[in-house]
MMTF fields as JSON, N, C-alpha, C and O atoms, coordinates in Angstrom:
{
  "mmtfVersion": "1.0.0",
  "mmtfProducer": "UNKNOWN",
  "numBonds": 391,
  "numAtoms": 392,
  "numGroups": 98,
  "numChains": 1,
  "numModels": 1,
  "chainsPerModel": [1],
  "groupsPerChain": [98],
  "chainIdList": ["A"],
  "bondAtomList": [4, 2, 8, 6, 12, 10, 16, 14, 20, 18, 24, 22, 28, 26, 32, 30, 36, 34, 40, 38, 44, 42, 48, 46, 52, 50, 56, 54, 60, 58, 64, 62, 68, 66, 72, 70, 76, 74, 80, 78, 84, 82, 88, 86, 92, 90, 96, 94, 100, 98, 104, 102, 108, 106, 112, 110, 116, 114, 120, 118, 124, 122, 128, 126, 132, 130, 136, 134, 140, 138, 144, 142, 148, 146, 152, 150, 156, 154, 160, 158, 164, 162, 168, 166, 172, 170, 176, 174, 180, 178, 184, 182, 188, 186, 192, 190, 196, 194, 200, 198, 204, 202, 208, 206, 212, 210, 216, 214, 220, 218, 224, 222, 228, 226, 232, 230, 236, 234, 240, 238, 244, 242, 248, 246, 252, 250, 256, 254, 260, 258, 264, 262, 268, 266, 272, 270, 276, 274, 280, 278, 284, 282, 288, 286, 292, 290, 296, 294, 300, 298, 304, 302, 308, 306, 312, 310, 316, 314, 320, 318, 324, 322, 328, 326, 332, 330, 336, 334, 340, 338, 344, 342, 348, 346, 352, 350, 356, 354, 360, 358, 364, 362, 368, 366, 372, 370, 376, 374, 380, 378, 384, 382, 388, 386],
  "bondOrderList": [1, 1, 1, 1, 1, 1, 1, 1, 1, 1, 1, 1, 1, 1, 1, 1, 1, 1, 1, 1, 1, 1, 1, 1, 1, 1, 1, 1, 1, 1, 1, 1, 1, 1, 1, 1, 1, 1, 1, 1, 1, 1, 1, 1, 1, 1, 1, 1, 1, 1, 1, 1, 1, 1, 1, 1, 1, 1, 1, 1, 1, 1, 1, 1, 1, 1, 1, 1, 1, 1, 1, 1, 1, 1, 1, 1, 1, 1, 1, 1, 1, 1, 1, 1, 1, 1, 1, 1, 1, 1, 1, 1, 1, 1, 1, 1, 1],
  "groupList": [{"groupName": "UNK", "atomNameList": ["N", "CA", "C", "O"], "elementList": ["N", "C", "C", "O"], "formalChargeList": [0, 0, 0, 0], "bondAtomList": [1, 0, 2, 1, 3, 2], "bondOrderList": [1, 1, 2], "singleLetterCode": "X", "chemCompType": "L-PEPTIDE LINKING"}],
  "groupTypeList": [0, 0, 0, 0, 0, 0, 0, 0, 0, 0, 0, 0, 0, 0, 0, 0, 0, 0, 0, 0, 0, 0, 0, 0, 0, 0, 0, 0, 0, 0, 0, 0, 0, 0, 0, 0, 0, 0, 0, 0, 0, 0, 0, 0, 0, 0, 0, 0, 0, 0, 0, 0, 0, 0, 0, 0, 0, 0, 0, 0, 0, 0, 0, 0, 0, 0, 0, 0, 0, 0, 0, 0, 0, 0, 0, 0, 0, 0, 0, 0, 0, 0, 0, 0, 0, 0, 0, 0, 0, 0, 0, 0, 0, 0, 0, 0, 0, 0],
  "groupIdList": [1, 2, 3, 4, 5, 6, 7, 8, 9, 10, 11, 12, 13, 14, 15, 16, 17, 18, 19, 20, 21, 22, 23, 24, 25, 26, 27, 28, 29, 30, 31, 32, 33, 34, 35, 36, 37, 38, 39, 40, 41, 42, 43, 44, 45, 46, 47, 48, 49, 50, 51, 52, 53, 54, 55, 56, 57, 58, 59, 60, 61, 62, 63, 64, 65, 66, 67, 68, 69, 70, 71, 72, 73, 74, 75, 76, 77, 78, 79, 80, 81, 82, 83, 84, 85, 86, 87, 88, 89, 90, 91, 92, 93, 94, 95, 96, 97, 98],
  "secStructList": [7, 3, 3, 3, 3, 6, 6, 6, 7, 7, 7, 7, 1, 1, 7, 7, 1, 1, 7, 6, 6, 7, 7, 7, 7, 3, 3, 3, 3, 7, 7, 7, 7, 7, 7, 7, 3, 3, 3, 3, 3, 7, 7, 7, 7, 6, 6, 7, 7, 7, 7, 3, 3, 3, 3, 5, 7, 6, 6, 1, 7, 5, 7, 7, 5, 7, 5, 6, 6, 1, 1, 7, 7, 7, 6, 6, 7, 7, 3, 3, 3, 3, 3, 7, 7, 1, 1, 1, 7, 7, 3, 3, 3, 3, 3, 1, 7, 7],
  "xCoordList": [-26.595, -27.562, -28.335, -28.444, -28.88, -29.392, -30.332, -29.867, -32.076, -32.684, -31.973, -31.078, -33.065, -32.084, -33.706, -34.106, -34.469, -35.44, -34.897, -33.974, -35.109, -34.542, -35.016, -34.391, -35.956, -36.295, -34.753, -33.82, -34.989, -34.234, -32.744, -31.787, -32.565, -30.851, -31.312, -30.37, -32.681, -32.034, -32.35, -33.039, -31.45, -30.837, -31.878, -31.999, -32.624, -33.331, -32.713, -31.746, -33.034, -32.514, -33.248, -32.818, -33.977, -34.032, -34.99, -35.554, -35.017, -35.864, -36.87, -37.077, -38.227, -39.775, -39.899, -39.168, -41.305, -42.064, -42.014, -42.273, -41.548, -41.557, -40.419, -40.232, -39.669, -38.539, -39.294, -40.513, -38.593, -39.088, -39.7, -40.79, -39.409, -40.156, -40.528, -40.315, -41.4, -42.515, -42.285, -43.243, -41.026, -40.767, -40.98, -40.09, -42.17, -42.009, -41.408, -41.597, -40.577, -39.997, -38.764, -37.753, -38.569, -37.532, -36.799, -37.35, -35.308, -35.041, -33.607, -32.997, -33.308, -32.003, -30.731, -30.458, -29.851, -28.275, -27.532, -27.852, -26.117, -25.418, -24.177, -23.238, -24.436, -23.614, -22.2, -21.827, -21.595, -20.467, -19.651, -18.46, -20.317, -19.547, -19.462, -19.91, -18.778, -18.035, -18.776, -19.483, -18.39, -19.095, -18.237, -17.263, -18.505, -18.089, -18.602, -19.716, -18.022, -18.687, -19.0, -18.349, -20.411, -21.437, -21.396, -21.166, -21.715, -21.573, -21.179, -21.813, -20.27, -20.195, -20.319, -20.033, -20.608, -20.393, -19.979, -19.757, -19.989, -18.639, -20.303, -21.009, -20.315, -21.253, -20.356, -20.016, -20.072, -19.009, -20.064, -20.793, -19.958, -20.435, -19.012, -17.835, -19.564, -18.809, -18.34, -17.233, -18.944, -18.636, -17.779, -17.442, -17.328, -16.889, -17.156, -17.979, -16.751, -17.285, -17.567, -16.832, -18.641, -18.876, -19.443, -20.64, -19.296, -19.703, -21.12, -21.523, -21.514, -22.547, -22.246, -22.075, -22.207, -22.143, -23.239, -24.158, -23.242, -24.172, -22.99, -22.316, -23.08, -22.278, -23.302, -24.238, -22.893, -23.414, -22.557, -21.424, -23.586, -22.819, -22.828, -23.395, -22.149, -21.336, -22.654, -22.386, -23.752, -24.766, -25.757, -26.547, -25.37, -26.519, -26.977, -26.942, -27.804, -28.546, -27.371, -26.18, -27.856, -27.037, -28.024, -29.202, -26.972, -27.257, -27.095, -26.968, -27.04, -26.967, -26.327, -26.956, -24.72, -23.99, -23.146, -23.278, -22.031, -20.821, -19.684, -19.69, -18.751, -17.3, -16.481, -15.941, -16.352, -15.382, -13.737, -13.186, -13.371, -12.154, -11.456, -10.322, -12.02, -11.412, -12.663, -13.775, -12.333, -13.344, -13.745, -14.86, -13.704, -13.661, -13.202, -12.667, -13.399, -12.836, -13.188, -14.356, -12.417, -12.865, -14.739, -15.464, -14.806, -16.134, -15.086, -13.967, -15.838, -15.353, -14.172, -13.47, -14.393, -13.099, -14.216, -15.422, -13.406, -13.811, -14.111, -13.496, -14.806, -15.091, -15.946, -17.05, -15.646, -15.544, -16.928, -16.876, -17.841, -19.023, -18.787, -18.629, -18.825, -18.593, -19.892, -20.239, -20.277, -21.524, -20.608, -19.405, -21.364, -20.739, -21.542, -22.648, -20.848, -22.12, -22.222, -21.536, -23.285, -23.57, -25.152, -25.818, -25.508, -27.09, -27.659, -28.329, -27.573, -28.621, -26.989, -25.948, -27.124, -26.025, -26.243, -27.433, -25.461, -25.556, -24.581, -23.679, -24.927, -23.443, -22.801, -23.387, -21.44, -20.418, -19.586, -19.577, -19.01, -18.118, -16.406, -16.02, -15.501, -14.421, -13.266, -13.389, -12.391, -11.85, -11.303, -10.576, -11.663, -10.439, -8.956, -8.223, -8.658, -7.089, -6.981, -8.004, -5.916, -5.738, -4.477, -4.089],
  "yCoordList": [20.744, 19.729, 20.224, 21.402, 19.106, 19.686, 18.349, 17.231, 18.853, 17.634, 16.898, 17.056, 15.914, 14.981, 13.82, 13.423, 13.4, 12.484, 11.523, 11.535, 10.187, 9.16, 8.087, 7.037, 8.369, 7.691, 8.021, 7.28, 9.418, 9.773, 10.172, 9.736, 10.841, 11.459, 12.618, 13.404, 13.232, 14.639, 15.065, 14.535, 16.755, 17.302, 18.754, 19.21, 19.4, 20.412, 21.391, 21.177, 22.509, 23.682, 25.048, 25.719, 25.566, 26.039, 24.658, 23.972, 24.471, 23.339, 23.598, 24.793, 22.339, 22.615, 20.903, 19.972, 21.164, 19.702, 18.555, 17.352, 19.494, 18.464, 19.493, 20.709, 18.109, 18.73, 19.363, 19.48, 19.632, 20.538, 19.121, 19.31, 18.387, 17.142, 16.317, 15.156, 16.759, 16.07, 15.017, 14.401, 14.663, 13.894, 14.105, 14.699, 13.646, 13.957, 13.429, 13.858, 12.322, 11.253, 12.14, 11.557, 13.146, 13.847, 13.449, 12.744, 13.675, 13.27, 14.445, 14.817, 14.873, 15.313, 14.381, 13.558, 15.161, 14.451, 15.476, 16.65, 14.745, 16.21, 16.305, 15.515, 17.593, 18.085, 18.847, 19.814, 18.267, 17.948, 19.62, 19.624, 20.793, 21.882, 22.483, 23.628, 21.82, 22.478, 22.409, 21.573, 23.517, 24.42, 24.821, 24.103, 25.84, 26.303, 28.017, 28.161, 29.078, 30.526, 29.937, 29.241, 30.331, 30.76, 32.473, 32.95, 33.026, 34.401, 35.364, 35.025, 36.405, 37.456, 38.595, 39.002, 39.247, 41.097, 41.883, 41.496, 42.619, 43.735, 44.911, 45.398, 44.939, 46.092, 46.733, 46.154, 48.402, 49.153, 50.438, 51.124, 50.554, 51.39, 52.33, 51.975, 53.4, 54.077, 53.149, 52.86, 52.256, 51.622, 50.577, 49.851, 50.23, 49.107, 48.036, 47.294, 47.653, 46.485, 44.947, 44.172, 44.768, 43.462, 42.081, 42.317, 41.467, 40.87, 39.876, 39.502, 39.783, 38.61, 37.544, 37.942, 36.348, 35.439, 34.441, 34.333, 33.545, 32.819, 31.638, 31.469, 31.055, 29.364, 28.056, 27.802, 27.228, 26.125, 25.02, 24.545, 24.862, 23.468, 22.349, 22.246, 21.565, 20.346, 19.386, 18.273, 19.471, 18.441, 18.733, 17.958, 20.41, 20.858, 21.614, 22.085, 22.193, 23.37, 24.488, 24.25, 25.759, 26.981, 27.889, 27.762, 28.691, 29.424, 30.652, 30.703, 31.685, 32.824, 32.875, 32.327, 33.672, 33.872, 34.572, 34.964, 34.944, 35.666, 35.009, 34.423, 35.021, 34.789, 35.613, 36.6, 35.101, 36.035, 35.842, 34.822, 36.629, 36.773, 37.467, 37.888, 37.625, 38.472, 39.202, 38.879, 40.573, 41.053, 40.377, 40.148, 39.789, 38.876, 37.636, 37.142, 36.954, 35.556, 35.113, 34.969, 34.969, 34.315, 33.583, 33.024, 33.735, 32.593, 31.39, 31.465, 29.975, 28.865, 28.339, 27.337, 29.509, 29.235, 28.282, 28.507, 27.097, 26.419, 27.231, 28.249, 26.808, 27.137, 26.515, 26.051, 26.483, 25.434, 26.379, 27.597, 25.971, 26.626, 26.606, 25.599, 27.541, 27.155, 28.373, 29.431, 27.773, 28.733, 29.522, 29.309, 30.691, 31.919, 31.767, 31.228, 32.32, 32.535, 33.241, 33.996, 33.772, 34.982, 35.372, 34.628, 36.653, 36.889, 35.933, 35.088, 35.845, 35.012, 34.394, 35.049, 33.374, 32.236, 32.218, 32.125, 32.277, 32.075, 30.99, 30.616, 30.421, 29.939, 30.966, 32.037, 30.775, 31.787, 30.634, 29.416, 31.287, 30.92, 30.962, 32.098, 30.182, 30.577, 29.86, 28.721, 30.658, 30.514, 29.115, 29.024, 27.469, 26.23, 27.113, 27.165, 27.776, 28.339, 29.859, 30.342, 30.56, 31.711, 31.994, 33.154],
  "zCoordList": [-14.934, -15.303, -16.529, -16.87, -17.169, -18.38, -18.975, -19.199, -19.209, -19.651, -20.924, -21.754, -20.476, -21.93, -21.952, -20.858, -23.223, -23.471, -23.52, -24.334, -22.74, -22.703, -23.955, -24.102, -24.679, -26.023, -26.87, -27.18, -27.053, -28.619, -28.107, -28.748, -27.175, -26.289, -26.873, -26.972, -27.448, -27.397, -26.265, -25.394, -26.304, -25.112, -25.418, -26.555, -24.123, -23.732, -23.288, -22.557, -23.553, -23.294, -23.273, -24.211, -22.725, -21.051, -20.696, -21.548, -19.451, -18.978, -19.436, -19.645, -19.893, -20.373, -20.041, -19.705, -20.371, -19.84, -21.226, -21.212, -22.471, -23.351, -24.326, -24.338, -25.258, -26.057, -27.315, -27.44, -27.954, -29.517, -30.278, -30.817, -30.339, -31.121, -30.606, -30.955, -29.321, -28.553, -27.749, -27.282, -27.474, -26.313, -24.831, -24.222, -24.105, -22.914, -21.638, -20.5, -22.063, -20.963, -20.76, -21.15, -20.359, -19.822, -18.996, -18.151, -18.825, -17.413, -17.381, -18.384, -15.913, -15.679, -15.316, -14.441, -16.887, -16.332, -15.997, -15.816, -15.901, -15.793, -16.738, -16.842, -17.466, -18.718, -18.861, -18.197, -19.753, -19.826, -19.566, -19.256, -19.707, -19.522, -20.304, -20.368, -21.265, -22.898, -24.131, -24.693, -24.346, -25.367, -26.779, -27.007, -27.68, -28.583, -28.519, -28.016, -28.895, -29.293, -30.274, -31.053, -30.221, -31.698, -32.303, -33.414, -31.07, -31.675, -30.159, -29.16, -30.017, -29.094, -29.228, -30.354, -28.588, -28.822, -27.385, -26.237, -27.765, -26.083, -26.048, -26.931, -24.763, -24.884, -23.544, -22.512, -24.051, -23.398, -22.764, -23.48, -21.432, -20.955, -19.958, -19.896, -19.378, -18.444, -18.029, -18.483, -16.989, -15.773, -16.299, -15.364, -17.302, -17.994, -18.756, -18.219, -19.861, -20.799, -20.414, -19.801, -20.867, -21.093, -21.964, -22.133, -22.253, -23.424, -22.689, -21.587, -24.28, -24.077, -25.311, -26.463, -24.995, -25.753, -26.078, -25.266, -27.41, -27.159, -27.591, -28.607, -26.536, -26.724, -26.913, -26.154, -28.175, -28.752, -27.711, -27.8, -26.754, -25.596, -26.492, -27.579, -25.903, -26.769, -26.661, -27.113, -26.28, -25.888, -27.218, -27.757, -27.62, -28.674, -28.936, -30.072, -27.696, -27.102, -27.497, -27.296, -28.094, -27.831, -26.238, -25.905, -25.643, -24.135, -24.501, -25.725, -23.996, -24.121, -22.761, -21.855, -22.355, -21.097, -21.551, -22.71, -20.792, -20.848, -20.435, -19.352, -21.109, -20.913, -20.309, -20.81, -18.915, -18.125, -17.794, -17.38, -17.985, -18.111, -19.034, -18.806, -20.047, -21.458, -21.826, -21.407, -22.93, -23.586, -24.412, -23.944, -25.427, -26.647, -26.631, -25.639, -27.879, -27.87, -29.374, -29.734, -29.971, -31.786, -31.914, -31.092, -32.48, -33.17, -33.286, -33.794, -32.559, -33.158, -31.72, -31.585, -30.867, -29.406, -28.461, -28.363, -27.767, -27.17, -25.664, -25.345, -25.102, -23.471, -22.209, -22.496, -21.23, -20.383, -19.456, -19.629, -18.729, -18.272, -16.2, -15.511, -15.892, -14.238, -13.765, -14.29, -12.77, -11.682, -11.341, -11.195, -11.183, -10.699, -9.312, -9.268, -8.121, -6.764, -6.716, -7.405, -5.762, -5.76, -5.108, -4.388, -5.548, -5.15, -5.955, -5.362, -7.099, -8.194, -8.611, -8.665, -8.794, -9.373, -10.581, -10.882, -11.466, -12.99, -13.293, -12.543, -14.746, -15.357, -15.938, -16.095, -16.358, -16.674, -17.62, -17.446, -18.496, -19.398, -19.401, -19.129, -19.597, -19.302, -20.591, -21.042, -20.919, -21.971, -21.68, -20.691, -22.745, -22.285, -22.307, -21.319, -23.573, -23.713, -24.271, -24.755, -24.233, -24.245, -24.997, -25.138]
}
């Protein structure tokens, strides 16, 4: 889910009580998933690597998450967003193709 101002369609990102250009008629829909990499990096420890990404969702908003399944992935690679479960639930990123 992801706000959205029902005046203008723009789209909010992390939730707040009003958008960046002062719309406060907020409301929750639910968003489409897909995204684009904006930017990634691998951060490699002992225990094993992992990346952090920031993906530009198709609604607007860029997120900050990780793409699991691969170390990397081009700038400009499409990707599809799924909840991870868990102790704390996150979204997670997943390559559309490979």
């Amino acid at each position: 889910m992801i706000q959205r101002a029902r005046r203008t369609g723009e789209y909010v990102f992390y939730p707040k009580v009003m958008s960046p250009s002062g719309e406060t008629d907020l409301e929750w829909v639910e968003a489409s998933g897909g995204g684009t990499i904006y930017a990634i990096t691998v951060n490699r420890r002992r225990e094993g690597s992992y990346n952090v990404a920031l993906v530009d969702l198709d609604e607007g908003p860029r997120m900050m998450s990780t793409v699991i399944g691969v170390e990397t992935l081009p700038i400009g690679a499409r990707v599809r967003a799924r909840i991870e479960a868990g102790e704390t639930p996150r979204v997670v990123f997943e390559p559309e193709e490979l």
